[in-house]
N, C-alpha and C positions, 0 to 999 in steps of 0.2 A: 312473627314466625321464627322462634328461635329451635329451628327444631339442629339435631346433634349435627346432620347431615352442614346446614348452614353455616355452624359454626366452625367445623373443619373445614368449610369451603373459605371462609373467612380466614379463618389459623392459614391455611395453603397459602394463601394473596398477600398476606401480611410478610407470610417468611419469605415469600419467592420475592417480596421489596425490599425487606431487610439483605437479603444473602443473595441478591444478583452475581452472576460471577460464574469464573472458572469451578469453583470450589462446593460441593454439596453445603447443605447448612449441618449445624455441627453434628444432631440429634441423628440426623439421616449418616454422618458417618459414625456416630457412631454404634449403632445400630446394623451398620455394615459392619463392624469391627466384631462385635459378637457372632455376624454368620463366617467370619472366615477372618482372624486379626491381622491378615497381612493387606486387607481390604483398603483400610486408609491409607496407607505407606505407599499404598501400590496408587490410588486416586492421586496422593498428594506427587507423588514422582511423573506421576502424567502428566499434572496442570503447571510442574514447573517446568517442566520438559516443550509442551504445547506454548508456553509465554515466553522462553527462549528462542524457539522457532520462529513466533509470532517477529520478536524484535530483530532477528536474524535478516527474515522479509523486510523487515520497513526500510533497515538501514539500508540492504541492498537496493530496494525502489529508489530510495532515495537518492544513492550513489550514482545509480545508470540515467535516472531524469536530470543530474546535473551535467554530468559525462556529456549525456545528449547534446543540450544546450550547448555547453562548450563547442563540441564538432559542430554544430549546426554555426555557431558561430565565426568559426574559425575557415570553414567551408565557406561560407556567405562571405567572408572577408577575401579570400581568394577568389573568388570570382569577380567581386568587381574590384580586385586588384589588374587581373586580367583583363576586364573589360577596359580598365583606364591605360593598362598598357596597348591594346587592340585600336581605343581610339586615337590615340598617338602617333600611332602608326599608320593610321589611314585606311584599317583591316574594319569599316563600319561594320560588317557581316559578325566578324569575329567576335566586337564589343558587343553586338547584340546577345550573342550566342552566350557572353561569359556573363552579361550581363542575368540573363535567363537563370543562366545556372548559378549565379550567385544567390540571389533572390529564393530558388528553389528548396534549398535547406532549411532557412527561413522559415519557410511557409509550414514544410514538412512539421520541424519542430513545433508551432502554433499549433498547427492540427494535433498534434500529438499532446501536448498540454489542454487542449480545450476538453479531449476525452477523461483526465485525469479529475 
């Protein structure tokens, strides 16, 4: 069944494996370039613009999930800094308390990595 219809359906499947991406495949820009020449310049100013954005995001995800850790860490440390000072002291109630809220950070942060 080689009929014309299949083989442009073929041509489509072939070029959309070739030319994955931000970027039209070449033919389609330029073919846009004939309906309007400022068509490609204006596509290609998008898809650099769009992939700058893109890495703009990551870096910052990336920033504020380290950030996190850190405080989560630095919090968890204080508290059962506190809790070992509260037992010390004879404040059981209090070690517990700091205890809890040590641990609490912690935990936050795991949860919050497990949805990542």
């Amino acid at each position: 069944m080689d009929t014309p219809e299949n083989k442009l359906f073929v041509q489509a499947i072939q070029t959309h494996e070739i030319y994955q991406g931000s970027l039209p495949h070449p033919d389609i820009l330029k073919k846009l370039g004939e309906i309007d020449p400022s068509y490609p310049e204006r596509i290609m100013k998008m898809t650099e613009d769009n992939n700058r954005a893109e890495i703009i995001n990551k870096n910052r995800e990336s920033i504020s999930g380290i950030l996190g850790q850190i405080l989560s860490f630095a919090l968890g440390c204080v508290g059962f800094g506190l809790s070992a000072l509260f037992a010390f002291k004879g404040l059981e109630t209090g070690a517990i308390a700091a205890a809890i809220g040590g641990i609490a950070p912690i935990i936050v942060a795991a949860i919050g990595n497990l949805r990542k």
